[in-house]
C-alpha positions in Angstrom: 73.9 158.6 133.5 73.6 157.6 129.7 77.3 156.7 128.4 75.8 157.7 124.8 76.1 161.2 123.1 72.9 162.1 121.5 74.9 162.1 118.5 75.9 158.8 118.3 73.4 155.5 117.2 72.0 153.1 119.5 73.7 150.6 120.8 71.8 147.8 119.3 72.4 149.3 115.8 76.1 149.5 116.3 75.4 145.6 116.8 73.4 144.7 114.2 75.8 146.6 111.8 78.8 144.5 113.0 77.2 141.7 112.8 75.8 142.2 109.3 79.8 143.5 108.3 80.9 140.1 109.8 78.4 138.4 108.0 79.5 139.8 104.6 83.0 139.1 105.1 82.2 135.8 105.8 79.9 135.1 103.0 82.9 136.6 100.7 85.3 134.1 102.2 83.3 131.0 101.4 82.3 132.4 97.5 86.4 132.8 97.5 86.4 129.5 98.9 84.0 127.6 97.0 85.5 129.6 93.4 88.9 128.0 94.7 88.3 124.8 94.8 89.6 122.3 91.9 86.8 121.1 89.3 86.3 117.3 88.7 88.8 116.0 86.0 87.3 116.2 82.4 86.9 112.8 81.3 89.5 111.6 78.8 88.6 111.0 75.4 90.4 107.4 74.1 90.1 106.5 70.6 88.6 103.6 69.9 91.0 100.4 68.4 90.9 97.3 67.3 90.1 95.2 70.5 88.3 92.4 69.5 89.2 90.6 72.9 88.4 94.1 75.0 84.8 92.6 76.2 86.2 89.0 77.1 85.7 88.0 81.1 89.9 88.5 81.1 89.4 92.0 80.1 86.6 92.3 82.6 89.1 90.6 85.4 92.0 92.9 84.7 89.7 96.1 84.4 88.0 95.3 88.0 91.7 94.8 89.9 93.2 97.9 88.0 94.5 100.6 91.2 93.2 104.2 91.7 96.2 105.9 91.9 99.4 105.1 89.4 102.2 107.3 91.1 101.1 110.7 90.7 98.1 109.5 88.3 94.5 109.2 89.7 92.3 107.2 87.7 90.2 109.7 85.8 86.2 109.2 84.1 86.9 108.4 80.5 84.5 110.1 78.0 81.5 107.9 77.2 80.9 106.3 74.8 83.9 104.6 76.0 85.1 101.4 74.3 85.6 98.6 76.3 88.5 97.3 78.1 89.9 100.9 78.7 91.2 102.9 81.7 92.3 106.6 82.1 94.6 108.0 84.7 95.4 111.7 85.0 97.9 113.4 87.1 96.8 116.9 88.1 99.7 118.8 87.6 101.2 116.8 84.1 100.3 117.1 80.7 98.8 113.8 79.0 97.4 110.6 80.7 97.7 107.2 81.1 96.1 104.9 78.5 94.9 101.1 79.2 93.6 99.1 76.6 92.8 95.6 76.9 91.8 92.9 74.5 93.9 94.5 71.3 95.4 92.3 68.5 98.8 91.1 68.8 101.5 94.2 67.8 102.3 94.1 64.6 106.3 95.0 65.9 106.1 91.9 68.1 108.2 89.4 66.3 110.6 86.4 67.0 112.8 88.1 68.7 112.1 91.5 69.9 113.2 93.0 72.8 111.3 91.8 76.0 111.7 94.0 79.4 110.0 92.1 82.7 108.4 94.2 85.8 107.0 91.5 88.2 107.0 88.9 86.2 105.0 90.2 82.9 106.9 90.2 80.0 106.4 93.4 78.5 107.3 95.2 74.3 107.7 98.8 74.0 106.6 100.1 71.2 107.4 103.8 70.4 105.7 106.4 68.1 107.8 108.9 66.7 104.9 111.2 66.0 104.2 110.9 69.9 106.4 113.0 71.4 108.2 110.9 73.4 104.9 108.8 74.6 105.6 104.9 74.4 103.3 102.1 74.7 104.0 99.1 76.4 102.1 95.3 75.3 101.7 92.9 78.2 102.4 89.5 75.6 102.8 87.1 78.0 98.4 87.1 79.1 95.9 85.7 77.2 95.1 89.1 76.4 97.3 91.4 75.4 97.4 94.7 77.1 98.3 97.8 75.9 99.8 100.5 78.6 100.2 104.4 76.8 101.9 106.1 78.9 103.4 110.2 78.9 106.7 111.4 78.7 108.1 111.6 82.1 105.6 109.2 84.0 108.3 107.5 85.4 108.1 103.6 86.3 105.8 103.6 89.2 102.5 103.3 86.3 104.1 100.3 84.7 104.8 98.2 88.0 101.9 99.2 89.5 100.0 97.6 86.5 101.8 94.7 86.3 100.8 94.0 89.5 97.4 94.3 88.6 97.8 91.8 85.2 100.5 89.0 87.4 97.0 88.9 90.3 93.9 88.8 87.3 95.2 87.4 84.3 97.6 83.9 84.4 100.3 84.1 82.6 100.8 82.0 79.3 103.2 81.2 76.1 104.5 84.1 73.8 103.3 84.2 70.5 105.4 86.8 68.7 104.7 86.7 64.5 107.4 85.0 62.4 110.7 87.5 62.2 110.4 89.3 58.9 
């Protein structure tokens, strides 16, 4: 005897139909999926600066040993054409990023004596931009180069020690040469 009412569809439609319904629901799920997932960080724009050291084999050392991750920041692509001795990090849930420069000219703030603040042995000056918003930028004067770190309000000190790693095992460290007090 024949389970099926004449009123009722065949078996192997009622199949195929699920199957197709499964199908869809799947296909949703990965478009859903796929729509989710985080873009690639736009590369940051840095302006370009006086660097007239930024292509020197220091700057080329320091720029090969820099980390990927800074704390919370992930180095990030930095919009071409990019000027040399640079490195971006972004963090993905912070406003701003992380700026190094390499190869700049000496501050013009860095005199006899100015206030000197050492992380792993590199003798860093802050220099702070009132029309920054509570950004600060912090000269490594102690290398043959000097290095410039930018760093975002909040960023914490993990960025900082993280780079002076990086300078204290690629650049040796040498004499300061601070500009006559004024």
């Amino acid at each position: 005897m024949n389970s099926q009412t004449p009123d009722s569809p065949p078996r192997p439609m009622l199949i195929a139909a699920l199957v197709v319904a499964v199908a869809a629901a799947l296909a949703v799920l990965v478009v859903a999926a796929l729509v989710q997932r985080p873009s690639a960080p736009a590369p940051i724009a840095i302006a370009s600066a006086p660097a007239p050291n930024a292509d020197s084999p220091d700057c080329d050392a320091l720029i090969a040993a820099l980390p990927e991750r800074l704390g919370d920041y992930t180095r990030a692509p930095v919009r071409q054409p990019a000027p040399a001795g640079t490195a971006a990090w972004q963090a993905e849930d912070r406003e701003g990023a992380i700026i190094l420069r390499c190869g700049l000219d000496r501050p013009l703030e860095f005199v006899v004596g100015a206030p000197l603040q050492v992380v792993d042995a590199v003798q860093w000056f802050r220099v702070t931009d009132q029309a920054s918003e509570g950004r600060s930028t912090w000269f490594a004067v102690d290398r043959p180069v000097y290095v410039a770190l930018t760093l975002p309000t909040g960023s914490g000190p993990t960025p900082i020690q993280a780079i002076s790693e990086a300078v204290s095992a690629s650049l040796p460290a040498g004499p300061l040469d601070p500009a006559p007090a004024r």
